[in-house]
C-alpha positions in Angstrom: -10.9 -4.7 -3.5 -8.8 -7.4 -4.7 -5.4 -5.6 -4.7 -6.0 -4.1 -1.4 -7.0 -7.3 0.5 -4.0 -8.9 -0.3 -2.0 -5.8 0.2 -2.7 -6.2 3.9 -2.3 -9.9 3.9 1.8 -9.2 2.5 1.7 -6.2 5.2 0.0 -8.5 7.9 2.5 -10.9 7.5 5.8 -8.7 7.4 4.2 -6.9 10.9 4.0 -10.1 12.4 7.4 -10.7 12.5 7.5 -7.6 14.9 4.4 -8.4 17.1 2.6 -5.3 15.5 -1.6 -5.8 15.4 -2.8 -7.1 11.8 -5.1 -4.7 10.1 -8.7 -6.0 9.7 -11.9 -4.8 7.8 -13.4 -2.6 8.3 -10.2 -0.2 8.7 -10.2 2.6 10.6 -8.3 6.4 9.6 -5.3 5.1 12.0 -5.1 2.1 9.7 -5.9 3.8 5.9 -2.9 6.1 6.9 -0.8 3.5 7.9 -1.4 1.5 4.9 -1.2 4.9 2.6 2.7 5.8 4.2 3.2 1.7 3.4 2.5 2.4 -0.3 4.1 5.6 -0.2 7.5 3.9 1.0 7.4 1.0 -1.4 6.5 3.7 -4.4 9.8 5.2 -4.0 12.4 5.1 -6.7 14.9 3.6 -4.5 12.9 1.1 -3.1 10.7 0.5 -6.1 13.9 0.0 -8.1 15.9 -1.8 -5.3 18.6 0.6 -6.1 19.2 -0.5 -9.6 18.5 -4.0 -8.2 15.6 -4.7 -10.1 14.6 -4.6 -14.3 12.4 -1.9 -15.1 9.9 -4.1 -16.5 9.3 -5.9 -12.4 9.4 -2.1 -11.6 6.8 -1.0 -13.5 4.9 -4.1 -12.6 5.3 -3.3 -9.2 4.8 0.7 -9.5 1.5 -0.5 -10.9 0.0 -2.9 -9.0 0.6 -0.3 -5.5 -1.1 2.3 -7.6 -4.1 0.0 -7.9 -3.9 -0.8 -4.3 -4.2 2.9 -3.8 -7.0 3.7 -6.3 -8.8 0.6 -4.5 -7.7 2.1 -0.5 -8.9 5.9 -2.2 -12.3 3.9 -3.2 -12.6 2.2 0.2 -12.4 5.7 2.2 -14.6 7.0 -0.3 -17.5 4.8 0.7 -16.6 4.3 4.5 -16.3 8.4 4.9 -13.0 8.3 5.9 -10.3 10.7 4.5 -8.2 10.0 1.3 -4.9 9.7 2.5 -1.7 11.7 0.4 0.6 9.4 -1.5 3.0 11.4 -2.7 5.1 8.9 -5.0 2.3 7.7 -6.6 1.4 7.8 -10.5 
């Protein structure tokens, strides 16, 4: 639950500049779908690539480390009994 822990930590600190509440263990559905529509966001091509911004080497870099994030938010729901959220740009 590496990926995902410091997933929220990046996302902690970029809400914070907006006086939004941190998320915090354990997470609640409210939170797993807000994190989920996070992912979902930075998964797309045009932010994902920076619109032709970035190599597609960092891209895939990237592209893979939020898909872990997600496998490790999908594992996370899975043994808190809370509902997998839908990601639809991921791998």
């Amino acid at each position: 639950m590496q990926k995902l822990q410091q997933f929220i930590q990046e996302q902690n600190r970029w809400t914070a500049f907006f006086n939004s509440p941190a998320v915090n263990f354990p997470l609640t559905q409210a939170e797993v779908d807000t994190l989920a529509r996070a992912i979902d966001s930075k998964l797309s091509p045009e932010n994902l690539h920076c619109d032709g911004e970035r190599s597609r080497t960092e891209a895939i870099r990237i592209g893979n480390y939020l898909n872990n994030v997600l496998d490790e938010l999908n594992a996370y729901c899975d043994s808190n009994n809370l509902t997998q959220p839908t990601v639809w740009e991921a791998w």
